[in-house]
C-alpha positions in Angstrom: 6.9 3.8 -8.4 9.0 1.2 -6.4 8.9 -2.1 -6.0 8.5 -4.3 -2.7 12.5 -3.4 -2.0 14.0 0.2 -2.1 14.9 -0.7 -5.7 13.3 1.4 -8.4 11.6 -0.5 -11.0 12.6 -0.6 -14.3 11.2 1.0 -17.5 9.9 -2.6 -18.5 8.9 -3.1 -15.0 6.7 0.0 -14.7 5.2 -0.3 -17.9 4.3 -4.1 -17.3 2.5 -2.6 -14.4 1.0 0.2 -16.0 -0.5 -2.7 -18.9 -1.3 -4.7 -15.8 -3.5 -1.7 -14.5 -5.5 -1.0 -17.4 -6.1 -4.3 -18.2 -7.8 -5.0 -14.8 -9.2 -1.6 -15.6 -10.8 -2.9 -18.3 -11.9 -6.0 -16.5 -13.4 -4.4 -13.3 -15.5 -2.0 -16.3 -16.5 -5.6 -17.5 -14.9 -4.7 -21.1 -13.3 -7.6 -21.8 -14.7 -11.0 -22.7 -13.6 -14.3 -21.0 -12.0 -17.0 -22.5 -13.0 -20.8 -21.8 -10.7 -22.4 -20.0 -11.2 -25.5 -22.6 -10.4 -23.0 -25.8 -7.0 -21.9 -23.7 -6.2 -25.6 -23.1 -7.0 -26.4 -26.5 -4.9 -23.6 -27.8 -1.9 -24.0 -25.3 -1.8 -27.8 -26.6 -1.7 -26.4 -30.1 1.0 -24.2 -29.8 3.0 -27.0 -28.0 2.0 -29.7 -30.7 0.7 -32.0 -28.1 
């Protein structure tokens, strides 16, 4: 696999991607479950102490 130059990716690059794939995998199969947007709010404020 290559990226957008004529670079080869890296190991942590192609297996970002290959997580990346199944995960939208598993989306398009409508296997996942959706997370509010107020829950991810309320959690990103959490974990930032705000």
């Amino acid at each position: 696999m290559a990226g957008m130059t004529v670079e080869r990716l890296t190991s942590v690059d192609e297996a970002w991607v290959a997580e990346a794939e199944q995960q939208f995998s598993a989306w398009k199969r409508k296997l996942t479950t959706p997370l509010s947007a107020a829950k991810s709010l309320r959690d990103i404020r959490k974990d930032l102490h705000l």
